[in-house]
C-alpha atoms as an extended CHARMM CRD file, in Angstrom:
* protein
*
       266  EXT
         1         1  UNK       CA             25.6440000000      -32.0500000000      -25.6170000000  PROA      1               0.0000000000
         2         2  UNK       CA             22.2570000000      -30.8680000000      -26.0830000000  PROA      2               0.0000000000
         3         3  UNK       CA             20.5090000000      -29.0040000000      -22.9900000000  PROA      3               0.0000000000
         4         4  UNK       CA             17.1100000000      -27.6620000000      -22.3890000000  PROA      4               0.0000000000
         5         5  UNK       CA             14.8200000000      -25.3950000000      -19.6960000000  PROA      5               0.0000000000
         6         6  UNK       CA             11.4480000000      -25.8130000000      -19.0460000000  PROA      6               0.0000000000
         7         7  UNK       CA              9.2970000000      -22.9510000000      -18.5360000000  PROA      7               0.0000000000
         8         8  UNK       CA              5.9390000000      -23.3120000000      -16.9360000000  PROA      8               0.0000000000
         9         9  UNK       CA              3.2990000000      -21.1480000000      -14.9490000000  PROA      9               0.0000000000
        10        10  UNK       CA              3.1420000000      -23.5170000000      -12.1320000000  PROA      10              0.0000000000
        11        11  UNK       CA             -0.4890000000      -23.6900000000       -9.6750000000  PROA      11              0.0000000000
        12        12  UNK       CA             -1.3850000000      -24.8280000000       -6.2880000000  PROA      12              0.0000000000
        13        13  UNK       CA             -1.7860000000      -28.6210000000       -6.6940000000  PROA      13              0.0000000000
        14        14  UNK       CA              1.2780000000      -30.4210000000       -6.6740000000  PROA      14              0.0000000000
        15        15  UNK       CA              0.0270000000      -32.9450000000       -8.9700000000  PROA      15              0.0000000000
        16        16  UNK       CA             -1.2250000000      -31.1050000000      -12.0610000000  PROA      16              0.0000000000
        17        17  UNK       CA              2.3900000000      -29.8700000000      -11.8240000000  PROA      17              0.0000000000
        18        18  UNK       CA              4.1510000000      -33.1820000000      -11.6860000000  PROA      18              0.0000000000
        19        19  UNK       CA              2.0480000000      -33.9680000000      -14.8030000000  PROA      19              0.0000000000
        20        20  UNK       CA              2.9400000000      -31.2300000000      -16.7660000000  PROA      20              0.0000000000
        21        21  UNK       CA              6.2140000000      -31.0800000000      -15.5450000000  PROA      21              0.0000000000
        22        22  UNK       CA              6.6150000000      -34.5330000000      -17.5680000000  PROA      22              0.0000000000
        23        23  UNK       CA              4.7590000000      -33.5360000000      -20.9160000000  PROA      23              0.0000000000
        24        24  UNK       CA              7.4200000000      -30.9830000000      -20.9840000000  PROA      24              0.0000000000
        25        25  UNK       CA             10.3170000000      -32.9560000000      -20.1390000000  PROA      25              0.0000000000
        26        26  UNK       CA              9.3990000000      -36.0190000000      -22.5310000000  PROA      26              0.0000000000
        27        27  UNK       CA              9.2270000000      -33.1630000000      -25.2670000000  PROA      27              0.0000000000
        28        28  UNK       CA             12.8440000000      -31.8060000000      -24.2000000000  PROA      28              0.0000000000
        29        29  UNK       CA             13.9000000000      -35.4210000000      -24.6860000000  PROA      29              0.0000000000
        30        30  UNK       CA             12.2080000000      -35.9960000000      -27.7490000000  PROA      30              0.0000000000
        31        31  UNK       CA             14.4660000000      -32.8790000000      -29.4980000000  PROA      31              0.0000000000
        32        32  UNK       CA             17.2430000000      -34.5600000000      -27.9790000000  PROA      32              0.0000000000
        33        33  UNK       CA             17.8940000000      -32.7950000000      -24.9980000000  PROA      33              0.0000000000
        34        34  UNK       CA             20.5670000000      -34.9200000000      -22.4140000000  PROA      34              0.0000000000
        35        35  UNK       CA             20.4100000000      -32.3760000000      -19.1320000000  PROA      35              0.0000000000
        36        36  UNK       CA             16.8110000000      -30.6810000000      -18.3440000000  PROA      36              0.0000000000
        37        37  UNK       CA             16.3920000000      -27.8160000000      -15.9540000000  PROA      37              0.0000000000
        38        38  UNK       CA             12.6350000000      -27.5540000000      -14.3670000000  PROA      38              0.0000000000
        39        39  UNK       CA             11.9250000000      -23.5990000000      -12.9940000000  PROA      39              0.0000000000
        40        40  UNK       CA             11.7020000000      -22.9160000000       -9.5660000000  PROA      40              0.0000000000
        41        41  UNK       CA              8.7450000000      -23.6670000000       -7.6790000000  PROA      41              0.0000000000
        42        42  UNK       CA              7.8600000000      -26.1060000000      -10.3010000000  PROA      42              0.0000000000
        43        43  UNK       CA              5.8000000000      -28.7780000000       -8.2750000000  PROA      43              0.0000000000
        44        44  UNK       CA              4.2260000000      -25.7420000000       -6.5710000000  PROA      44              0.0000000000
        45        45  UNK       CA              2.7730000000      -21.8190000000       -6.7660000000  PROA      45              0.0000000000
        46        46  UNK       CA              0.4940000000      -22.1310000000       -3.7910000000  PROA      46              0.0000000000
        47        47  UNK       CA             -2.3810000000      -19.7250000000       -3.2680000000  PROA      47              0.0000000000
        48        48  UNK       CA             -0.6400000000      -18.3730000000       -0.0460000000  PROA      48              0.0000000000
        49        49  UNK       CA              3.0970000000      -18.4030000000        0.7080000000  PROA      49              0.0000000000
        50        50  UNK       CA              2.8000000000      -21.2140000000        3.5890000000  PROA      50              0.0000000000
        51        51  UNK       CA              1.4840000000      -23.9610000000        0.9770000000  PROA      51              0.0000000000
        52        52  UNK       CA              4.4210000000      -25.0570000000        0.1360000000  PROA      52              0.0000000000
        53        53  UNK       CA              5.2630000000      -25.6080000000        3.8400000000  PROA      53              0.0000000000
        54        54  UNK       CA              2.6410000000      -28.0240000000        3.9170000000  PROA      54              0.0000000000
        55        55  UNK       CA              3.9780000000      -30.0780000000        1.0180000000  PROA      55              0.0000000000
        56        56  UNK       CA              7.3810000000      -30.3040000000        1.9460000000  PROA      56              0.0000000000
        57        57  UNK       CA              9.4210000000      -33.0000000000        1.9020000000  PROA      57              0.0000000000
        58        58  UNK       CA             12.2710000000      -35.2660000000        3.6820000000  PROA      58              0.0000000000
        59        59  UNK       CA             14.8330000000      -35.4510000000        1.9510000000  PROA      59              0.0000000000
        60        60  UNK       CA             14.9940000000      -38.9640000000       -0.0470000000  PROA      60              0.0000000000
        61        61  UNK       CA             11.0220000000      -39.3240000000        0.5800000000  PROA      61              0.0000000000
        62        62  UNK       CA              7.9350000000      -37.8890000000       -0.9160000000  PROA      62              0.0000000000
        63        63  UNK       CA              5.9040000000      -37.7000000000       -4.1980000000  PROA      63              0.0000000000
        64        64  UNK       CA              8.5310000000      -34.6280000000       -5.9570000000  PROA      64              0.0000000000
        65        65  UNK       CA             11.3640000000      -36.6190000000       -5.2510000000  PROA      65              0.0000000000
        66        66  UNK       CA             10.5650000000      -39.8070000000       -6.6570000000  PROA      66              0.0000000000
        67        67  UNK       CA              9.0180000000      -38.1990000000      -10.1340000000  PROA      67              0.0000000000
        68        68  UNK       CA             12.4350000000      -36.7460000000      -10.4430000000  PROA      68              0.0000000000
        69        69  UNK       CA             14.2910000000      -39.3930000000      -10.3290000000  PROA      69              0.0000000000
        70        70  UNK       CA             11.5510000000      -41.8430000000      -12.0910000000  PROA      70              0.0000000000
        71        71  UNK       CA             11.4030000000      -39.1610000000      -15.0550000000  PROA      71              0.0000000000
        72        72  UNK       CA             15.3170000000      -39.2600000000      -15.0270000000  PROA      72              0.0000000000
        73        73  UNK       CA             15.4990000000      -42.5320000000      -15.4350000000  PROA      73              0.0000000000
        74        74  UNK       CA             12.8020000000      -42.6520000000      -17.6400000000  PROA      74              0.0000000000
        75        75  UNK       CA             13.9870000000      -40.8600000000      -20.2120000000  PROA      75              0.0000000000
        76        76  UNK       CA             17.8260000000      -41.3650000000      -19.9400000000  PROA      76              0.0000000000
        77        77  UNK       CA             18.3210000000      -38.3490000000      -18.7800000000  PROA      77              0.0000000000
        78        78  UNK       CA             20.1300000000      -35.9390000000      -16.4160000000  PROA      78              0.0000000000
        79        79  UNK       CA             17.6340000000      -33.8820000000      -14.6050000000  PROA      79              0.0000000000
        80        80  UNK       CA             17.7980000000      -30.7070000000      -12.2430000000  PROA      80              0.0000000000
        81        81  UNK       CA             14.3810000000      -30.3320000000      -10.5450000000  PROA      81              0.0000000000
        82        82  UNK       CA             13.6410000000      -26.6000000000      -10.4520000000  PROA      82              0.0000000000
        83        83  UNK       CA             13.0500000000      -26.2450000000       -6.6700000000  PROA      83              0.0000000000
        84        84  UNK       CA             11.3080000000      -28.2830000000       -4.1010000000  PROA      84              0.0000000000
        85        85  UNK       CA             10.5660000000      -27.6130000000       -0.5970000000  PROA      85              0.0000000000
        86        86  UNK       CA             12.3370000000      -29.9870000000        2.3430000000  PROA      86              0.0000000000
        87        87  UNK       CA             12.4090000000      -30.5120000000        5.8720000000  PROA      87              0.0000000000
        88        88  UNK       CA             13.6090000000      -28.2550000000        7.8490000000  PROA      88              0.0000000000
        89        89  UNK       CA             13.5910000000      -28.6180000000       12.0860000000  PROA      89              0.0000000000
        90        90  UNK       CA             11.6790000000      -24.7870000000       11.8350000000  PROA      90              0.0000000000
        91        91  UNK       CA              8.1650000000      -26.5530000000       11.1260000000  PROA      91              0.0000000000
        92        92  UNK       CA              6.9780000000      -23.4320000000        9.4160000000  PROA      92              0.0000000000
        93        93  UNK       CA              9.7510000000      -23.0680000000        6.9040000000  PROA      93              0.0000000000
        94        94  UNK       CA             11.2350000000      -25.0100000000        4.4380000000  PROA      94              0.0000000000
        95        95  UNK       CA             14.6140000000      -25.1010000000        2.7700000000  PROA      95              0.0000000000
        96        96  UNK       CA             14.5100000000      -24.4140000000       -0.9130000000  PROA      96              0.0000000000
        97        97  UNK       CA             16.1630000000      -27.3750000000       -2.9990000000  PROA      97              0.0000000000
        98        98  UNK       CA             17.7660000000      -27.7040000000       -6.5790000000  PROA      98              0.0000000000
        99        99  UNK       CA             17.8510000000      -31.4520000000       -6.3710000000  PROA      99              0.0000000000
       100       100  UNK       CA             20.2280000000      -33.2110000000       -9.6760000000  PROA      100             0.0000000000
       101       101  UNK       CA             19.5380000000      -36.8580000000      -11.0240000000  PROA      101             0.0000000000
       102       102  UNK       CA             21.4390000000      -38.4060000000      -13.2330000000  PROA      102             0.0000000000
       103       103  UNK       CA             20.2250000000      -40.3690000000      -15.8720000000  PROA      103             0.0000000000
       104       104  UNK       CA             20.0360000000      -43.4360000000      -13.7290000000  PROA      104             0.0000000000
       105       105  UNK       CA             17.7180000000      -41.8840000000      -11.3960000000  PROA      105             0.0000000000
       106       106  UNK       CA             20.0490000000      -41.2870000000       -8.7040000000  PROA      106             0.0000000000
       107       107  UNK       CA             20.3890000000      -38.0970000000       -7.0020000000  PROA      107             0.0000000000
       108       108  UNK       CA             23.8350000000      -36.6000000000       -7.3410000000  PROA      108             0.0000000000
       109       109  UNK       CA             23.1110000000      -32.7990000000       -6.2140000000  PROA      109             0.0000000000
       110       110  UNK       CA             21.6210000000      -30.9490000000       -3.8020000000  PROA      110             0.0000000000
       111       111  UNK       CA             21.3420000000      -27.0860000000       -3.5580000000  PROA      111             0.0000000000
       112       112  UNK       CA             19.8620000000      -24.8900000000       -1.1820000000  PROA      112             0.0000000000
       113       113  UNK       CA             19.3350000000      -21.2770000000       -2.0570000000  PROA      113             0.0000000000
       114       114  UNK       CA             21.5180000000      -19.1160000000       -0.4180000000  PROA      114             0.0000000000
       115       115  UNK       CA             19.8520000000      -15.6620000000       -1.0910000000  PROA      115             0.0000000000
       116       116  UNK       CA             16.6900000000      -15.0240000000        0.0700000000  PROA      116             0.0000000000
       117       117  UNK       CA             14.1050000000      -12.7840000000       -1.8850000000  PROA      117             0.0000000000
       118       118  UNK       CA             12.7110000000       -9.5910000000       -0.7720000000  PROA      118             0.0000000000
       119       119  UNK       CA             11.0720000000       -6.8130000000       -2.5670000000  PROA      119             0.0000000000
       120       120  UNK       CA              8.3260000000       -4.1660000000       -1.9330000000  PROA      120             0.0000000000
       121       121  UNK       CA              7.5360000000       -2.0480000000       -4.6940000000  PROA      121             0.0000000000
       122       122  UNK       CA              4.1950000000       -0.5990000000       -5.7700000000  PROA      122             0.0000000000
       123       123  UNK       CA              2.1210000000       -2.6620000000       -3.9060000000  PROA      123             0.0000000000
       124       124  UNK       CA              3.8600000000       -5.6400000000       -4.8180000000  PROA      124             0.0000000000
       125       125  UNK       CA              5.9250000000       -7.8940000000       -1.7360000000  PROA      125             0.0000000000
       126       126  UNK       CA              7.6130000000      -10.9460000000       -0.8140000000  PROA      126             0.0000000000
       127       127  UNK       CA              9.3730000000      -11.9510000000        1.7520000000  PROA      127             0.0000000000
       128       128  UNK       CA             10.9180000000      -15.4670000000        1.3130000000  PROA      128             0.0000000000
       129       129  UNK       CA             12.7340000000      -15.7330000000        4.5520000000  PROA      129             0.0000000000
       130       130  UNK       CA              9.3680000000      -16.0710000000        6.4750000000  PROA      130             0.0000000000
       131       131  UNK       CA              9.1080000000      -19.0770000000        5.0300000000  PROA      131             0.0000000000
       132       132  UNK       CA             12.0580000000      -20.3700000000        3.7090000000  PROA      132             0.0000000000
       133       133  UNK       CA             15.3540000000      -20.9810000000        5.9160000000  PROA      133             0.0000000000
       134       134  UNK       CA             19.0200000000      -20.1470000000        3.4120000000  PROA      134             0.0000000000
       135       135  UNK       CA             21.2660000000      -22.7550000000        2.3730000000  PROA      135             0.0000000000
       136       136  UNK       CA             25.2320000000      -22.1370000000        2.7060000000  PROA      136             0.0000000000
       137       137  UNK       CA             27.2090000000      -24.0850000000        0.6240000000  PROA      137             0.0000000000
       138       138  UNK       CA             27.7260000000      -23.2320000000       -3.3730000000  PROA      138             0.0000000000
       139       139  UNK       CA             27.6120000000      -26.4270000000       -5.2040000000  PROA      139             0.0000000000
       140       140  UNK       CA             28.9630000000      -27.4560000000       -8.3540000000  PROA      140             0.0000000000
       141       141  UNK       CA             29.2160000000      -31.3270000000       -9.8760000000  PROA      141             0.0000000000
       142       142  UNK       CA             30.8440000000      -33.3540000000      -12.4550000000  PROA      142             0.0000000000
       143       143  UNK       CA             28.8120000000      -34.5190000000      -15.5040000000  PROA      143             0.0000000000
       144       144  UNK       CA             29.0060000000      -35.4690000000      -18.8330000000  PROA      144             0.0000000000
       145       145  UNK       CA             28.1840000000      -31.8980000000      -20.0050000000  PROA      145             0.0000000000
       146       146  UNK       CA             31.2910000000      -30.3890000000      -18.0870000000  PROA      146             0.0000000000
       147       147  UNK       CA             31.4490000000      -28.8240000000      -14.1890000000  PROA      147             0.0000000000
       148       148  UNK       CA             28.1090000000      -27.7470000000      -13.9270000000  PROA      148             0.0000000000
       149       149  UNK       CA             26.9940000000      -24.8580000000      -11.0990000000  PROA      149             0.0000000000
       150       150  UNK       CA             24.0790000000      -24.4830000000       -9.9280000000  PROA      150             0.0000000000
       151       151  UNK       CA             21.7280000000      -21.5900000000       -8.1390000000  PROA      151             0.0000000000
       152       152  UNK       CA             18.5230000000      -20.6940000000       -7.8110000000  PROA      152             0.0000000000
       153       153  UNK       CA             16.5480000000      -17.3280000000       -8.6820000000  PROA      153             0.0000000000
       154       154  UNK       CA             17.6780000000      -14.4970000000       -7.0020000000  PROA      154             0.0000000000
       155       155  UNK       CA             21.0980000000      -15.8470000000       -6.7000000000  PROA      155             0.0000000000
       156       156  UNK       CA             21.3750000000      -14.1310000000       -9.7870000000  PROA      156             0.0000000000
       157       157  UNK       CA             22.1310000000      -10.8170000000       -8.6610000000  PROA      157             0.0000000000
       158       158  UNK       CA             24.9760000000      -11.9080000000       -6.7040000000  PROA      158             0.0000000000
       159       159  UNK       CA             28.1390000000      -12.2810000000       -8.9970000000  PROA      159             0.0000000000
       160       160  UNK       CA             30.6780000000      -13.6360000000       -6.3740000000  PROA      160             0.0000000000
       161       161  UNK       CA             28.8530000000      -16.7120000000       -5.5640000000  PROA      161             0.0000000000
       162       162  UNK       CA             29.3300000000      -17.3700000000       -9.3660000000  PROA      162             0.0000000000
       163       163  UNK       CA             33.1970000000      -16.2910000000       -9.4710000000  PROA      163             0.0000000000
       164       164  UNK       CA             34.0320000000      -19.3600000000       -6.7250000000  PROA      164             0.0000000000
       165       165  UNK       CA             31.8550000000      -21.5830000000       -8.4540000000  PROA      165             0.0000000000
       166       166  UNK       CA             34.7510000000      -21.2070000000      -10.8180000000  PROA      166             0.0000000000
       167       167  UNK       CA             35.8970000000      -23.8560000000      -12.7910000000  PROA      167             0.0000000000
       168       168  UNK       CA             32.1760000000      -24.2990000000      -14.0940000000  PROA      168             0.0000000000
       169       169  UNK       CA             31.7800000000      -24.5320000000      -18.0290000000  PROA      169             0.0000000000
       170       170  UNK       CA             27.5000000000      -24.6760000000      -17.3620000000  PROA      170             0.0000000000
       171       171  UNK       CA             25.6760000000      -22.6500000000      -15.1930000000  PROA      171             0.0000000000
       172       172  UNK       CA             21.8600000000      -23.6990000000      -14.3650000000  PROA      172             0.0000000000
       173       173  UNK       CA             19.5870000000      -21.5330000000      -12.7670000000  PROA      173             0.0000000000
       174       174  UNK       CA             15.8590000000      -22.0110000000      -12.1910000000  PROA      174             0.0000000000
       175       175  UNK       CA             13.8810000000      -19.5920000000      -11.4730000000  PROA      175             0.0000000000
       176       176  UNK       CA             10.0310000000      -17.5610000000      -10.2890000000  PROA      176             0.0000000000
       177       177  UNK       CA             11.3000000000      -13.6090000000      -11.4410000000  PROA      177             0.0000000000
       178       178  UNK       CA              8.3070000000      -11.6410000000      -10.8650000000  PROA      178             0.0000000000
       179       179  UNK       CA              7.1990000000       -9.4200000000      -14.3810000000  PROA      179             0.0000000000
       180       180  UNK       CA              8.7660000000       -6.4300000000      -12.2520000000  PROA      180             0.0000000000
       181       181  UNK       CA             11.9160000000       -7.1750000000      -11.7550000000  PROA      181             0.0000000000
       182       182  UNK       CA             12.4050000000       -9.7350000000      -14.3980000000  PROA      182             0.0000000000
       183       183  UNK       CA             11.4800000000       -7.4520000000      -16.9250000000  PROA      183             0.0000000000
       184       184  UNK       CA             14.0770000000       -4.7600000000      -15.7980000000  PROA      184             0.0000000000
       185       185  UNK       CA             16.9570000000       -6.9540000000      -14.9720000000  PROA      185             0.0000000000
       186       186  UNK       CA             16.2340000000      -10.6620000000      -16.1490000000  PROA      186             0.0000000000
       187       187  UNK       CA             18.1500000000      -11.1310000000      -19.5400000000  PROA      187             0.0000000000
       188       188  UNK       CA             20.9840000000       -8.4550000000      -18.5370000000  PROA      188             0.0000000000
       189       189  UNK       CA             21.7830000000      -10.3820000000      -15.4610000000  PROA      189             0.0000000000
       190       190  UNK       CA             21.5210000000      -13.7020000000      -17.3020000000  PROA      190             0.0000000000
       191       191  UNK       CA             23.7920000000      -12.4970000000      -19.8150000000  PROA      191             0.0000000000
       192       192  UNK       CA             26.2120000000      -10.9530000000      -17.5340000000  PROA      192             0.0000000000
       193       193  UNK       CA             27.1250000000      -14.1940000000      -15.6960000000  PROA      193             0.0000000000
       194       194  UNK       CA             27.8430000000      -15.9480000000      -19.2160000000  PROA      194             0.0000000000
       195       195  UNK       CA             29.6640000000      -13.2370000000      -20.1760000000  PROA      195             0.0000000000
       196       196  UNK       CA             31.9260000000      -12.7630000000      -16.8580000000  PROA      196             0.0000000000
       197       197  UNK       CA             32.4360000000      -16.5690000000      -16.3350000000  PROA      197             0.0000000000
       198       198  UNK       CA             32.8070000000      -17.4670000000      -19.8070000000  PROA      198             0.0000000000
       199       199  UNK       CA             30.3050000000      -20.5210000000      -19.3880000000  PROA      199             0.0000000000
       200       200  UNK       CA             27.0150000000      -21.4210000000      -20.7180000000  PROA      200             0.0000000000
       201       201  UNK       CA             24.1940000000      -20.4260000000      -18.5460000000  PROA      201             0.0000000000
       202       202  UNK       CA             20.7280000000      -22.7180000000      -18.8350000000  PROA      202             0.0000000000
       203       203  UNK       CA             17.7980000000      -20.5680000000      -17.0860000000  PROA      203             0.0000000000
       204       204  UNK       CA             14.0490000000      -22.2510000000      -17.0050000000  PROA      204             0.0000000000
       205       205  UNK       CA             12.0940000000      -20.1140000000      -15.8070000000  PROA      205             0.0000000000
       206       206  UNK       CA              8.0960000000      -19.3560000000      -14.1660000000  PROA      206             0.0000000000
       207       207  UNK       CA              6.2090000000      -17.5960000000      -16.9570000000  PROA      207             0.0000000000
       208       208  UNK       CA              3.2090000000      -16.2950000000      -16.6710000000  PROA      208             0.0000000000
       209       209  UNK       CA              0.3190000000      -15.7860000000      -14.7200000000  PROA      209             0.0000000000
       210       210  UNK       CA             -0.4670000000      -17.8900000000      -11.4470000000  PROA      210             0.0000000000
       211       211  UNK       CA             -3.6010000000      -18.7910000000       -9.3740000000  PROA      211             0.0000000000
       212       212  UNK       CA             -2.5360000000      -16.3350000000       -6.6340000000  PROA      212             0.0000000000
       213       213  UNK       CA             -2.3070000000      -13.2670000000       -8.5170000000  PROA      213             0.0000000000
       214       214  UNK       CA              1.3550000000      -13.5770000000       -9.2280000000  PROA      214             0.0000000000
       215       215  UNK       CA              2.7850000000      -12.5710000000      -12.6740000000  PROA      215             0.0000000000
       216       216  UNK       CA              6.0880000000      -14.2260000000      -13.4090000000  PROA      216             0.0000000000
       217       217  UNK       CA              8.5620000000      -13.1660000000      -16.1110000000  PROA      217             0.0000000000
       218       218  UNK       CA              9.0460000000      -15.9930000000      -17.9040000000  PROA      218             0.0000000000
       219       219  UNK       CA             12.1620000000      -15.6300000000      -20.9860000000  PROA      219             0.0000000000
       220       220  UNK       CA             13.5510000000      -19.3070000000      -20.4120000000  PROA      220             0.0000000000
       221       221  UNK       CA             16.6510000000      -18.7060000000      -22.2320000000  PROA      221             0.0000000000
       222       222  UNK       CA             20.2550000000      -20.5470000000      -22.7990000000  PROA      222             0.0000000000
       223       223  UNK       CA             22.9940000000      -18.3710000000      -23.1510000000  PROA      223             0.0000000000
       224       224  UNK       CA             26.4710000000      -18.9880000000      -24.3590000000  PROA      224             0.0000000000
       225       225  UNK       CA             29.2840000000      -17.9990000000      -23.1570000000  PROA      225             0.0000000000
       226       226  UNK       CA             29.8240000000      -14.6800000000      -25.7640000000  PROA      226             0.0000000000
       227       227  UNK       CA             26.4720000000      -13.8700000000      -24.1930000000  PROA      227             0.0000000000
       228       228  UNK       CA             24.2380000000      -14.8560000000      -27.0930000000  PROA      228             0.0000000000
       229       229  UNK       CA             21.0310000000      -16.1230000000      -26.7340000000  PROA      229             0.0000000000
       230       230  UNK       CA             20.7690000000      -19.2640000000      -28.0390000000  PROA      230             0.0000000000
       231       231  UNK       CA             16.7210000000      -19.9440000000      -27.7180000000  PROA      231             0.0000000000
       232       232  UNK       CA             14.0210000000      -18.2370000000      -25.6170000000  PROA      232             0.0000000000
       233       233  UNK       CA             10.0690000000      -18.3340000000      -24.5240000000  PROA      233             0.0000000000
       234       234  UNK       CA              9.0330000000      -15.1410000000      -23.7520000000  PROA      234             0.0000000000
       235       235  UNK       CA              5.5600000000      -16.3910000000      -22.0680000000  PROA      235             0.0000000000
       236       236  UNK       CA              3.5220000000      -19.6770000000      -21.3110000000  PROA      236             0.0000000000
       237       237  UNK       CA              4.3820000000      -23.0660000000      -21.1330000000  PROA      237             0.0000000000
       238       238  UNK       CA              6.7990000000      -25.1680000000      -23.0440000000  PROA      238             0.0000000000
       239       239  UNK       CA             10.8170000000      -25.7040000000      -23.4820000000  PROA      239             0.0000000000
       240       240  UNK       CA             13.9060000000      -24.1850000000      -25.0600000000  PROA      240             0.0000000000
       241       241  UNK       CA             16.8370000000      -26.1550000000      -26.1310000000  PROA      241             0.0000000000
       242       242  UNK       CA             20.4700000000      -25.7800000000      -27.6620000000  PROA      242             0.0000000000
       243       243  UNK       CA             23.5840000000      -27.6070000000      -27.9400000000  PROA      243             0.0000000000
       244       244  UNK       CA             26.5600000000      -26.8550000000      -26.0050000000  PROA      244             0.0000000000
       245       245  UNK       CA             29.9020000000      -26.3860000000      -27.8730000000  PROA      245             0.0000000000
       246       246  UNK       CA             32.9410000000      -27.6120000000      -25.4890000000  PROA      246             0.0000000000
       247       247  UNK       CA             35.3800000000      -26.1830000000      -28.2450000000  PROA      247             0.0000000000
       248       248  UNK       CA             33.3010000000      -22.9370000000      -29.0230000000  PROA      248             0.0000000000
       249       249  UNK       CA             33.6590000000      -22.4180000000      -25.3150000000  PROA      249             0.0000000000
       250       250  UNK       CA             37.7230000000      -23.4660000000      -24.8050000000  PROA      250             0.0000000000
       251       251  UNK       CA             38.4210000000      -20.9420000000      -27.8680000000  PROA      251             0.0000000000
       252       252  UNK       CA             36.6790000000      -18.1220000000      -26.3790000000  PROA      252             0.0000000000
       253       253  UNK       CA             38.7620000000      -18.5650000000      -23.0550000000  PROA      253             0.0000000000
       254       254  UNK       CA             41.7360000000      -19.2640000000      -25.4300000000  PROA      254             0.0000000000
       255       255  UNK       CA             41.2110000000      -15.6720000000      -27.2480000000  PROA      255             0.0000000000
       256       256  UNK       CA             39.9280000000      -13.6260000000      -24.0720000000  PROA      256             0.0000000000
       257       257  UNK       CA             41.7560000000      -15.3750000000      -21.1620000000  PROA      257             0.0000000000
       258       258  UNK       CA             39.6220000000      -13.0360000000      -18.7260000000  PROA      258             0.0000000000
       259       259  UNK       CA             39.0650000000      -15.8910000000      -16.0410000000  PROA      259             0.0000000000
       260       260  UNK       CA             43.1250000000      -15.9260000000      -15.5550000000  PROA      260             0.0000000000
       261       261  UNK       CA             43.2450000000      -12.3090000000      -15.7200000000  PROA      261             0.0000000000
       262       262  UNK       CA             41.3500000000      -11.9300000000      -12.3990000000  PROA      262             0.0000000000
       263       263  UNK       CA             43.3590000000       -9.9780000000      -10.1210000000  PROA      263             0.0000000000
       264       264  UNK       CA             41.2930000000      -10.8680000000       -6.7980000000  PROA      264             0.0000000000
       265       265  UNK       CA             40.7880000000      -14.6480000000       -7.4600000000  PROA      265             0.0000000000
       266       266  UNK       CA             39.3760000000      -16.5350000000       -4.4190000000  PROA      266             0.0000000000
């Protein structure tokens, strides 16, 4: 039950991404890695906001789609692709997709982030609902590796969409945290979730600095679900992996039954 995130400092063309999106992936699966996470925005950190409006994608259809679910095949394994943009009917939006193959190549998953960034601080701001439009439905799926939830980025800071997620033994979370906030808040909130749900948490992360001025926090990191860090990049490209423990996990909710404790359960 080995898992790994990828962690790169994604540009503007979509293919240089898809390319080293794959290096990094066939070197996840070379250390034996069975479920890959790609970061958000992976395909694409355009020089302006709107680029990845232009890129986007029908669902089913388009150049992002099909290397996911080639790669997945591919290598045999289960894949969550980061983010990618799709349709929506507002043609200068997107919705914001965490798209799941299996190791077959078909797509089993779809989630649209729900939260929407925004943050101005010392000169620094982003507004992500000018171009993206919010999903609404949490979704978790069956696999081979347990009930795995997933979310995207900022979701992060928003424990109950985690608590009705519940039962989920992995949580996967891609992610573009800017160096701001990700180096305030990033591992604490990371650890926090694996902590509160008792479940392994997989983020893969941006890291680094991008064509359009952006610095992203990087710290790819797996968690388990005593909150240890079980492997991390701090910077650049490249992957962590770590093997999930099913029985590690059952005698931790065995000892500190916290998730049946809950008082206001959905």
């Amino acid at each position: 039950m080995r898992i790994a995130a990828v962690q790169m400092a994604s540009g503007p063309t979509v293919a240089a991404n898809l390319a080293e999106a794959e290096v990094l992936i066939k070197l996840a699966a070379k250390q034996g890695a069975r479920l890959v996470a790609l970061p958000e925005y992976f395909a694409i950190i355009g020089l302006k906001d709107s680029d990845k409006v232009a890129v986007r994608e029908q669902p089913g259809h388009g150049p992002i789609q099909d290397f996911l679910s080639k790669t997945a095949r591919k290598h045999g394994i289960w894949l969550v692709g980061g983010s990618a943009p799709l349709w929506t009917d507002d043609p200068g939006k997107v919705k914001n997709s965490s798209l799941v193959f299996n190791d077959r190549g078909e797509q089993v998953a779809r989630y649209d982030k729900i939260h929407l960034f925004g943050f101005e601080m010392n000169g620094e701001k982003y507004r992500e609902e000018n171009t993206i439009e919010a999903g609404n439905e949490i979704v978790v799926f069956d696999s081979p590796f347990g009930r795995v939830g997933v979310a995207i980025c900022y979701d992060l800071r928003f424990p109950e969409l985690f608590r009705r997620m519940q039962p989920v033994d992995l949580i996967v979370l891609p992610a573009a945290f800017t160096e701001t906030t990700g180096r305030a808040h990033w591992e604490v909130l990371i650890r926090a979730r694996a902590i509160e749900n008792l479940a392994y948490v997989l983020a893969s992360a941006q890291g680094g600095f991008h064509r359009n001025g952006r610095e992203t926090h990087g710290n790819s990191m797996i968690v388990d679900p005593w909150g240890n860090v079980l492997d991390r990049l701090a910077r650049g490209s490249g992957v962590v992996v770590a093997d999930m423990d099913h029985d590690y996990k059952a005698r931790l909710r065995q000892s500190l039954p916290a998730l049946d404790h809950r008082v206001f359960a959905n």
